[in-house]
N, C-alpha and C positions, 0 to 999 in steps of 0.2 A: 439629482442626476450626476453619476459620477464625471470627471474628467474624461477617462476614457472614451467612456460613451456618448459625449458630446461630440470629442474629437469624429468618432464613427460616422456617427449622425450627419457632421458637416462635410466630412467629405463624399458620405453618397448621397448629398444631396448636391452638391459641386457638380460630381459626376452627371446626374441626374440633369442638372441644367446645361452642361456641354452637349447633352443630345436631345435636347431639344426640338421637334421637327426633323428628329432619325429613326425615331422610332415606329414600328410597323406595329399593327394589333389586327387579330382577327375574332370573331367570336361566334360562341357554339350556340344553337336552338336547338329547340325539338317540335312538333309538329301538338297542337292543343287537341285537346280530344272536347271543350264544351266554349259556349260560345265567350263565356267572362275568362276563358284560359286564352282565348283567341283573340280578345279584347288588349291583357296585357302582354302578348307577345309582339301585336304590333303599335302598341305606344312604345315598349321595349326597343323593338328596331327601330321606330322614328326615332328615338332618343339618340343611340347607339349610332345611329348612321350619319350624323353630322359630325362624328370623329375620322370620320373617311377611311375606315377600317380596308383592310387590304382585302379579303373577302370575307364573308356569314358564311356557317356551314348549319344545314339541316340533317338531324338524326332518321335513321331509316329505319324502324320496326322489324318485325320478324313476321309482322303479317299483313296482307294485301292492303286492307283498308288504309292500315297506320303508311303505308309505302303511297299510297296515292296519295296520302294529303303531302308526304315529303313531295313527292313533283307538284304538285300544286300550289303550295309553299314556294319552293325557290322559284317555282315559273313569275308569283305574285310580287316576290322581292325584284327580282331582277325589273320586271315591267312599272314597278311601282316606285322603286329607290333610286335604278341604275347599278346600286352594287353588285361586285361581283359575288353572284350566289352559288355556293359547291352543294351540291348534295350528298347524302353520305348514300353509299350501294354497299351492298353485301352479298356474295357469292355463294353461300350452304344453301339458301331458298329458292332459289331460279335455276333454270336450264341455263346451257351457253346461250343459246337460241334468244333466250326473253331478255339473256343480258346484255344483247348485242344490241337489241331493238328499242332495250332501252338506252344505253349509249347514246345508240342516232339520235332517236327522239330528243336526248335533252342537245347534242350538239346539230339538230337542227332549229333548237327554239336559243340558241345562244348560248347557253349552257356548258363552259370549256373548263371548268373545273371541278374536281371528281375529287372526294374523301373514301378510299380505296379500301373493302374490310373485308375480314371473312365473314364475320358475324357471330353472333353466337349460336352453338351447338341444341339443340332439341333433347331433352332425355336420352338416354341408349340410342346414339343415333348410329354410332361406329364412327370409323373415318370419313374427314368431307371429299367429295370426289374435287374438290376447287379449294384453295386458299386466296389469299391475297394476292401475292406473287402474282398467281393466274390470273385473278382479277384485273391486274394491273398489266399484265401482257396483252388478256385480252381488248383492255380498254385501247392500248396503243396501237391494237389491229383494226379498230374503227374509225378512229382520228387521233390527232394530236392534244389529249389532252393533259393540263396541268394536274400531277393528281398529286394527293398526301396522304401518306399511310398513314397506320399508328407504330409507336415506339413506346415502352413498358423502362422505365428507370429501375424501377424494383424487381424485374421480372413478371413475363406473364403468365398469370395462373396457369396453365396447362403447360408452360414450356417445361423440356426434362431440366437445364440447368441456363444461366445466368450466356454460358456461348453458345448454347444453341439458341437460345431466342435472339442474341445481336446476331447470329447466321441469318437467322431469317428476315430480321430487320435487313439487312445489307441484299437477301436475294430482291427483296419488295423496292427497292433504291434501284439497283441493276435491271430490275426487269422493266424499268422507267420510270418511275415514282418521282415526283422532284422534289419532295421533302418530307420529311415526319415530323408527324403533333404527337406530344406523349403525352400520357397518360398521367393526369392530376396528381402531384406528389407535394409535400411538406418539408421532407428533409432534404436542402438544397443540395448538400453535399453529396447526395445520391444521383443527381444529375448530373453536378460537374464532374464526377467519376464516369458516371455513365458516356457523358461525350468527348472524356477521352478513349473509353477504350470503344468508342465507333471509330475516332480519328485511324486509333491504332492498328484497327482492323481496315483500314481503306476508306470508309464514310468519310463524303467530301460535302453531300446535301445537308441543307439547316436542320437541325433536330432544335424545334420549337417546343419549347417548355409550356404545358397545358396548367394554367392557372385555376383552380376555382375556391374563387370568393364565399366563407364560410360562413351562413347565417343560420343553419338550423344542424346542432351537431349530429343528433340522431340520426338524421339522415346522410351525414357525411357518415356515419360508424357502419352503416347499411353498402353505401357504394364500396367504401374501400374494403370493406369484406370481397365483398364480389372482383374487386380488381386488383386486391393482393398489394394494396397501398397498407402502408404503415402511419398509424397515425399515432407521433408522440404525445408523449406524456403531459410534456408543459404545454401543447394544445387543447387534449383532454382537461386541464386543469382550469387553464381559461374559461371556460365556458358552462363551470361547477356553478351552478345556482342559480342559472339566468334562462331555465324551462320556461318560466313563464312569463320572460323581459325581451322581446322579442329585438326592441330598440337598441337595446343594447348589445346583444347578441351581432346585430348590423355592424355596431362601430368594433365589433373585437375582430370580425371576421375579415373586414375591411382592412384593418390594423397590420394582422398579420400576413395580406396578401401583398401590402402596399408595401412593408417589410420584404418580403420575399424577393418584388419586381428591383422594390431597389438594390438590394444583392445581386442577381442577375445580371441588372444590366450593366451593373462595376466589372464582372467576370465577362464583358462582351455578348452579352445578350442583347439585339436589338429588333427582335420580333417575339410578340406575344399571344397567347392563342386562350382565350376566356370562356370556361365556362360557364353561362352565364344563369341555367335553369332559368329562362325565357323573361328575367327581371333584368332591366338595365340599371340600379341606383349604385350596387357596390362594384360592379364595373368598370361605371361611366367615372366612379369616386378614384376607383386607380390607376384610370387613365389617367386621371387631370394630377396626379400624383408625378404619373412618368412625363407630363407635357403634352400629352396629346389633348389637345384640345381645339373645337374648332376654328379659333382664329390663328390659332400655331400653325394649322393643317390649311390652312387658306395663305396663309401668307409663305409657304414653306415651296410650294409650287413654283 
């Protein structure tokens, strides 16, 4: 180990112990489709949920069924954990009418925090008659709730260019939104770029860095196709000949995420947003990296 990189090493890990009991984490599910998926998703959240995470958000489908087990889901977290449970909603699929009624519905079962989407598009669909934006107006026309958009570091796939998509991130903030989760990235430098030019555009709300812990590369090479993330080289590299080492795979992916939060939070990062694909171990592994931990989180009150 060179000097340098010791030197590195020890200071964001310095850092890392000054915020101790500052740090905010939240983490992402998705809704199980068979009963051993639905088995470890809530050993997953028992796990997860003794770090006293700031809220769970559950992912919302494009169709009825997958959308009912989302309310059913976060109705079962909230009555079963106490945590605060956000659901995710999406505007292209529903009337105003069904979105309004769902609204009630969840902020009459307790339900004050909303993950605000458009969703995505259906083949040839043409233009959506609703965005986000609208989603988020509409939600603050039924009650007061907490909600969080999404935010794209790299640009979102359909935006025309790099300031029309921070436009629209900033109308979804304005139209009430109290923060934005972005979208899973690797190259950190793409994010601390990113949140200066929201500063520099007006953006006052937290833009929350979307972590995901990396254990099966294939499937990361599939998401980020779809979400127009970039996936370097020397992470491609990492992960050259370990198809069928599945254990190991765990600790590289771990590795480099626990890397990542420590950067972060040296740059004043002190809320993190996990997605977790409904496993708690490399998670809960970088949590206890930034100090969140339950007796930190007990005694921190």
């Amino acid at each position: 180990m060179s000097f340098f990189y010791a030197q590195h090493s020890e200071a964001l890990n310095q850092n890392l112990a000054s915020l101790q009991g500052k740090i905010n984490v939240s983490f992402e599910f998705f809704p199980p489709k068979t009963e051993e998926m639905t088995n470890t998703l809530w050993q997953s959240i028992e796990r997860l949920s003794t770090l006293k995470p700031k809220f769970v958000s559950v992912t919302y489908g494009a169709n009825s069924g997958e959308r009912d087990r989302t309310h059913s889901i976060i109705k079962e977290i909230k009555n079963k954990t106490g945590l605060i449970a956000a659901p995710h909603l999406t505007c292209i699929d529903a009337s105003k009418e069904e979105l309004i009624q769902i609204a009630k519905d969840y902020f009459d079962n307790g339900i004050r925090h909303i993950v605000a989407l458009r969703g995505d598009l259906p083949p040839n669909s043409g233009k959506p008659d609703m965005y986000a934006a609208d989603l988020v107006t509409l939600l603050k026309s039924v009650a007061d709730f907490d909600i969080s958009v999404a935010a794209y570091p790299e640009v979102h796939p359909e935006a025309k260019n790099a300031k029309s998509d921070l436009i629209n991130l900033k109308a979804k903030l304005d139209a009430g939104a109290n923060r934005a989760i972005t979208q899973f990235f690797f190259d950190i430098e793409s994010y601390l770029r990113f949140r200066d030019r929201c500063v520099a555009i007006g953006i006052d709300a937290d833009i929350i860095p979307g972590i995901l812990p990396v254990s099966n590369f294939n499937q990361l090479q599939k998401f980020a196709t779809m979400t127009n993330v970039k996936v370097p080289d020397w992470l491609k590299n990492m992960f050259i000949g370990l198809d069928n080492d599945p254990e190991t795979r765990k600790m590289v992916g771990a590795s480099v995420a626990m890397e990542m939060v420590k950067i972060l939070s040296r740059e004043g990062v002190k809320d993190f947003h996990f997605y977790t694909l409904n496993r708690a171990e490399l998670s809960y592994a970088i949590c206890h990296t930034l100090g969140v931990r339950p007796d930190l989180q007990a005694t921190s009150k």
